[in-house]
N, C-alpha and C positions, 0 to 999 in steps of 0.2 A: 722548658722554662721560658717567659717570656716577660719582661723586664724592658718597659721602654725606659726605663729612667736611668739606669745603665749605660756607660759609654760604650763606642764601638771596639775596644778591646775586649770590656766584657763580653760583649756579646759573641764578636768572631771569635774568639778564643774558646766559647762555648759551645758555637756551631760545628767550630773545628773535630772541638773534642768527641762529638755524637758522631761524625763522619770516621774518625779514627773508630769510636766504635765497632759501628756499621762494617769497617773494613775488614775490623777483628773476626768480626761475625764469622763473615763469607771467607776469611782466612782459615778458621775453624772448620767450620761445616764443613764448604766447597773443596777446598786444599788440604784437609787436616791438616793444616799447619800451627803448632802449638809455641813454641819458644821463639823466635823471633817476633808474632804477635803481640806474645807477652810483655817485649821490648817494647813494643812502636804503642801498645797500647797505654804504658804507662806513661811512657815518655809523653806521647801526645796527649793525654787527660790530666797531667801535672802542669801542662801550661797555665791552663784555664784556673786551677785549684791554688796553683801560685799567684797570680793576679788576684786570686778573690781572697787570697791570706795579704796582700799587700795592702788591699781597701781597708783592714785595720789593723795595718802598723802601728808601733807605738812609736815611735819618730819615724822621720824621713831616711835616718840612715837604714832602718829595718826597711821599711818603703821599697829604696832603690835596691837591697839586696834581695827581697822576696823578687821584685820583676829584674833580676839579674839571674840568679836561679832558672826564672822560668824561660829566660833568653835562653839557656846554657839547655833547656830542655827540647825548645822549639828548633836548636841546631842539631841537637841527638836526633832529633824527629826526623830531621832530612835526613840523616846517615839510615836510618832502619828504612826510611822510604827508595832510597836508593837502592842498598840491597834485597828489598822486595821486589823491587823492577827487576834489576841487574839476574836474580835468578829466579828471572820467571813467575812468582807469586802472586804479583799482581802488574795486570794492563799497561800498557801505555796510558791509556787514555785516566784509570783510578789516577796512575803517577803523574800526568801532566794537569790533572786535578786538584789532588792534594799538595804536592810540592811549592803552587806558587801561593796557595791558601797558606801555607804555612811561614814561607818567605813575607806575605804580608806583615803575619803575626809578631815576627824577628823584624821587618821594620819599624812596626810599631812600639813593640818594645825598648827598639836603641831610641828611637824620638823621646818616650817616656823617661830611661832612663838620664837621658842627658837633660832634659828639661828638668827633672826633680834633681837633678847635681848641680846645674847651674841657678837654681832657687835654693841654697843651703847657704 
């Protein structure tokens, strides 16, 4: 999906979300690994899907609680990213990939949501 017009939430949030994909993939295939995947795959594709439910809120209070949700999602995301490291499922290098890509996401989030709570 490629979307200049879109802000940079949307976007990384979206980039994010293919890369969780992708990781599921190889978590599958590579590791058969199924249920912890399952976690981090939804987790991490809920970020992206809650910021694009937020673009049409029907007020600002819905607004700030859709990308509040999706905060709450993108810190779930590090917990299943850690325990993928932690035992063994995936790389260093996947983890020191993904985790601060995601860390971005969860700052941009808190900026948003405190910018659309300090505009109400």
């Amino acid at each position: 999906m490629k979307d200049d017009k879109k802000g940079p939430l949307h976007t990384k949030s979206y980039q994010f979300a293919i890369e969780i994909v992708r990781l599921c993939q190889q978590l599958s295939a590579v590791k058969k690994e199924y249920i912890l995947s399952k976690q981090i795959i939804r987790s991490g594709t809920a970020i992206g899907s809650l910021i694009r439910e937020a673009e049409f809120a029907s007020s600002r209070l819905e607004f700030i609680y859709k990308l509040t949700l999706s905060l709450k999602e993108a810190n779930e995301t590090i917990y299943w990213l850690h325990l993928l490291f932690d035992t063994d499922y995936i790389t260093k290098l996947q983890f020191e990939k993904l985790k601060p890509e995601c860390e971005v996401l969860i700052s941009m989030l808190v900026t948003s949501i405190k910018t659309a709570k300090s505009n109400t």
